[in-house]
N, C-alpha and C positions, 0 to 999 in steps of 0.2 A: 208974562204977556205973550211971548213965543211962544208957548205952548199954546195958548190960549186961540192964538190966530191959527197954528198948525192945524189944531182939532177940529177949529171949525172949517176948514180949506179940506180938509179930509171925510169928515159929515155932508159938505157939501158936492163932492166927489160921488163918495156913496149913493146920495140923494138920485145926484143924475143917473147913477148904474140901473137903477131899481126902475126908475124911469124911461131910459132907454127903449125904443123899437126894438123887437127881436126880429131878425130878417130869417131864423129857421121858422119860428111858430108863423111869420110871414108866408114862408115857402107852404107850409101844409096848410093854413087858408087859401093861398093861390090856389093849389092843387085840387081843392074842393069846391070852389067858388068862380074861378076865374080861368083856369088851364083849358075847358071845352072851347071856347072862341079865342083867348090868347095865346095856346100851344104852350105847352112844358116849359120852353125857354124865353117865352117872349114872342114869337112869330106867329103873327095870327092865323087862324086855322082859316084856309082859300074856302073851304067849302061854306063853312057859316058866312064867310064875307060875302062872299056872290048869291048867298041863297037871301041874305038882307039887302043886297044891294049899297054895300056901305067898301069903302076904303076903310081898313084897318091896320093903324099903325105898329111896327114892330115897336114893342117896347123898350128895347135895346138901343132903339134910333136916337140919335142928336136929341130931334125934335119933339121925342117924350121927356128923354133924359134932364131937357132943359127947362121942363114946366119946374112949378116950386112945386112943395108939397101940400101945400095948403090947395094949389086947383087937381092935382092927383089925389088927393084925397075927396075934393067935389067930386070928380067924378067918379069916384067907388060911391061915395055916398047917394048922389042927386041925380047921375048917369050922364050922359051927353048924345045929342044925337038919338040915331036910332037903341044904344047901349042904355036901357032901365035901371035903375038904382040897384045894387046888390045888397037888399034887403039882410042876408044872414052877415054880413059883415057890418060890424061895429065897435065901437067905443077902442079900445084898443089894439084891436084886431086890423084897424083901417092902417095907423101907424105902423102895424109889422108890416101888413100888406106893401106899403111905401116902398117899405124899407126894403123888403125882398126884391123888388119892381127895381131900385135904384142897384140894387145887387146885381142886375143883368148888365147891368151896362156894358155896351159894346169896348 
């Protein structure tokens, strides 16, 4: 019966691995997708903000950091504001994204 429950405590372990956000394949979607107005590390790039006429938060900030990921993920998907949907990001790509995004944290 010990084994029994081991196995499955460890299949389910696994399960979650496989499932996991990858915050590097995160990182090289950023980099193709989202680094021209968010900057490399998170700081939004002054020139795209003022030429939209938008505040743009660093990402690193409190007040990104502390959105869940279910509305950080709205907004890669649905956009917000003047920021449009980023159409080449998807299905599991939006979860690294997250993930990498939660990676900056200050």
């Amino acid at each position: 019966m010990r084994t029994i429950v081991i196995s499955i405590a460890l299949a389910a372990l696994s399960a979650g691995a496989v499932f996991a956000a990858d915050a590097k394949a995160g990182q090289g979607v950023y980099e193709k997708s989202c680094k021209s107005c968010h900057g490399a590390d998170g700081t939004p790039n002054a020139a795209i903000a003022k030429m939209m006429k938008v505040e743009m938060r660093d990402l690193k900030s409190p007040e990104v950091q502390s959105r869940s990921d279910a509305d950080l993920k709205k907004v890669i998907t649905e956009g917000q504001g003047k920021m449009k949907p980023i159409a080449s990001v998807t299905g599991a790509s939006v979860d690294d994204v997250v993930t990498y995004v939660r990676s900056l944290k200050k």
